[in-house]
N, C-alpha and C positions, 0 to 999 in steps of 0.2 A: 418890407418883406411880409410884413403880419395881413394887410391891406392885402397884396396879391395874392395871399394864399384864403384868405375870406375871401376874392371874389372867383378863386376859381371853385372854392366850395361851394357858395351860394350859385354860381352859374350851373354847376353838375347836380345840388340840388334840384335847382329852377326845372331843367333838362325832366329829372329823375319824378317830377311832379312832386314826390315828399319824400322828406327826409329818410323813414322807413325803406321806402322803395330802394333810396340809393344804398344804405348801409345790405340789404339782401344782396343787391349787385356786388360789393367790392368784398364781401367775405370771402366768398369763394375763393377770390386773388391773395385775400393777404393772410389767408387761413387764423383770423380769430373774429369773433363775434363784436359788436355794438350795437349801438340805439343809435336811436334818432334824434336824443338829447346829448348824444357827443357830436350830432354832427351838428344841431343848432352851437353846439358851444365852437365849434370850429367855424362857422360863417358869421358869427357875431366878435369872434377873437378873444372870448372868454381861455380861449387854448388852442392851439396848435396840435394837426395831426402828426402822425409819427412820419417821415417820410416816403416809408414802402403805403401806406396808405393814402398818401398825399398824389403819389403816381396811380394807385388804382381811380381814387377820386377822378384825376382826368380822364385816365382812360375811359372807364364807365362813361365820363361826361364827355367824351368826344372833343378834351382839350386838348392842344399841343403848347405842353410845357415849354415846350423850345420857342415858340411864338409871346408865352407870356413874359419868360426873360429876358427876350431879346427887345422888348417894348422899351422903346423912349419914356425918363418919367415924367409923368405930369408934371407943369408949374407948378402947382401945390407940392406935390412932393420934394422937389427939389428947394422948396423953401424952406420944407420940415427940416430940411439937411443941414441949412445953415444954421 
């Protein structure tokens, strides 16, 4: 779960050009303030965002969550499992 939720930050990132950029986009949505050093700490997995911030993240980023859950996991990960 840590893995998908860094690569839809670093994708909404990517998207957003910098960090900065995205955290101004999803304020507004989740009505409190960050950096752009919570959200490196969230695409590296240093920490996890809060959930209602997790959904602004994609929306800004033009992801659909329901597309990254429903994702087959990798080989690799399915090995992590065992």
């Amino acid at each position: 779960m840590a893995t998908m939720i860094q690569e839809i930050v670093g994708q909404a990132r990517s998207r957003a050009g910098k960090g900065t950029v995205l955290v101004r986009q999803i304020e507004p949505l989740v009505g409190r303030r960050y950096h752009d050093a919570n959200v490196s700490a969230w695409a590296t997995g240093r920490s996890v965002p809060p959930a209602d911030v997790l959904l602004a993240i994609a929306k800004v980023g033009g992801i659909s969550l329901e597309e990254w859950l429903m994702r087959k996991p990798s080989l690799e990960a399915r090995l992590q499992l065992m």
